[in-house]
N, C-alpha and C positions, 0 to 999 in steps of 0.2 A: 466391501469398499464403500466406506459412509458418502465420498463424493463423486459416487458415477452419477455421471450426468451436468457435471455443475463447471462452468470455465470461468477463469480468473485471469483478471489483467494484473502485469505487474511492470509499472513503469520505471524502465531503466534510461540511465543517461553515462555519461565518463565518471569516474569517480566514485562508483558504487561501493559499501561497503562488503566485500565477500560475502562473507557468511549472513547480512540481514538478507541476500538476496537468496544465495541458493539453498540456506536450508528450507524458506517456505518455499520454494521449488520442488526440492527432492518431496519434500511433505505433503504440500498438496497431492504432488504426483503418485506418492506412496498410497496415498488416500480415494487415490481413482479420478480427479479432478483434470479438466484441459486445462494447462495453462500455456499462458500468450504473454510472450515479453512485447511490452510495446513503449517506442523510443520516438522522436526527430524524425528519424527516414527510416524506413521499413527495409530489412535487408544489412544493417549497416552493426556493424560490431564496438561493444562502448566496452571500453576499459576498466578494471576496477582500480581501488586505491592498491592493491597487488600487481595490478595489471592482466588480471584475468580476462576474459575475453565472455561477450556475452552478447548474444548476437541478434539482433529485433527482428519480430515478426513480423509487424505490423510499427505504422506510425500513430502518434497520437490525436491523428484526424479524421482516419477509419474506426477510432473508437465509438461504438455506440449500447446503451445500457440495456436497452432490448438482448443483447446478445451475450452479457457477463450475468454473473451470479457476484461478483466480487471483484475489487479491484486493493494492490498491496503495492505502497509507495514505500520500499525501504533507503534505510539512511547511507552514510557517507555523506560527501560532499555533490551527489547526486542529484538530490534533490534540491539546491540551489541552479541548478540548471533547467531540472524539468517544471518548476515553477514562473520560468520566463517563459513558456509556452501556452498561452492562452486555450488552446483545445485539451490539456491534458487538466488543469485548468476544472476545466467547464467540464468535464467528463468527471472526476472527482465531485463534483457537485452537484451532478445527474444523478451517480449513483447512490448519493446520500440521499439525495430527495427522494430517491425510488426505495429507500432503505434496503437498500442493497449492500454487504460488506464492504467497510471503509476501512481498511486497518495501512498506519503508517509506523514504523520503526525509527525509535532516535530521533535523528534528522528529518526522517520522511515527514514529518508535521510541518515543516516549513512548508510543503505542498497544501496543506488542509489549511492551511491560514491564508495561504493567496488564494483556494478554491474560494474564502468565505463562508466555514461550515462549522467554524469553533464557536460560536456565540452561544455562549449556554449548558456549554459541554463539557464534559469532563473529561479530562486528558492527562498524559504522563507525556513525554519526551524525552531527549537527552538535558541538560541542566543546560548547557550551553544556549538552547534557545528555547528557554522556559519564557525569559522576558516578551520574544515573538509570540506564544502560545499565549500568554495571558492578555496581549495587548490586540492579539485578535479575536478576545470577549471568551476565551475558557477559564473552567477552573482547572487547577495543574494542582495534580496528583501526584506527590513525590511515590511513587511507586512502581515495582516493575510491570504489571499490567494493568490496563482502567479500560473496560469494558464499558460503555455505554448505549444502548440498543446497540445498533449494527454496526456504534463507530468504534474499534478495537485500538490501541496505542500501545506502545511499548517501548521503556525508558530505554534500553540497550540489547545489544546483542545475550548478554547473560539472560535473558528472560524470554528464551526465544524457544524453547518446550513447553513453557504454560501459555506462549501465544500460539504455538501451533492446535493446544487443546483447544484451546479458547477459539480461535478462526475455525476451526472444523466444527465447532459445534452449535456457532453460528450458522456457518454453509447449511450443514449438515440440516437443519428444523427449518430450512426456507424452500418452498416449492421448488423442484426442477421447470428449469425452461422448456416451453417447444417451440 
């Protein structure tokens, strides 16, 4: 199991895409890895764009980088909500700077633009908010995954098996925590 040892935040809100969410769910998990959905209120159940049900562990104020190896902001219309929260915010931005895994899905890059962590960077997204991505100083990569040190992207859900190699093998060559 390449990720025993290693725990991942993934920040959820209403509107989540399905499948950006739980397949790096089951994956990480498949991989030996803890993961923490973390939302608003801790405790509290967000909706998908299905209406699936996904229920936070934690809120995004208890988050702290000391304690993740990774954190995965996937898309839908989610990430339009979790980017009005200044802590989830500033946590995205902690763990960049610790370079610690940053990977967002589609949508999820609208979080990486309000953390303030695109400048410089190379990125993929969904197309719909390439304009966002480039206007908060990246270079946009039409492609399905763009790896950049620890920052992982991913235009859509189609591309979500070479982002699972790709995140675990980031996790995978970074120190476990004590």
């Amino acid at each position: 199991m390449e990720l025993k040892g290693k725990k991942i935040a993934i920040l959820v809100d209403d509107l989540y895409q399905d499948i950006e969410l739980w397949y790096p769910v089951l994956r990480f998990r498949e991989a030996g890895a803890e993961v923490v959905l973390a939302g608003a209120e801790p405790g509290k159940s967000y909706r998908s764009e299905l209406g699936y049900p996904a229920r936070c562990d934690v809120s995004y104020g208890s988050l702290s980088p000391r304690e993740f190896d990774g954190v995965l902001i996937p898309g839908g219309y989610a990430p339009d909500h979790i980017r009005r929260h200044v802590r989830a915010n500033q946590f995205v931005c902690e763990m960049d700077w610790e370079r610690k895994l940053v990977a967002a899905i589609s949508h999820g890059a609208w979080v990486l633009c309000s953390a303030g962590i695109l400048r410089g960077r190379r990125v993929t997204s969904a197309n719909a908010i390439k304009d966002d991505v480039i206007h908060a100083g990246a270079e946009f990569e039409n492609s399905g995954v763009v790896v950049d040190g620890n920052l992982i992207t991913v235009r859509g859900p189609e591309e979500l098996s070479q982002f699972g190699r790709e995140a675990i093998g980031v996790l995978a060559s970074a120190a476990v925590l004590v």
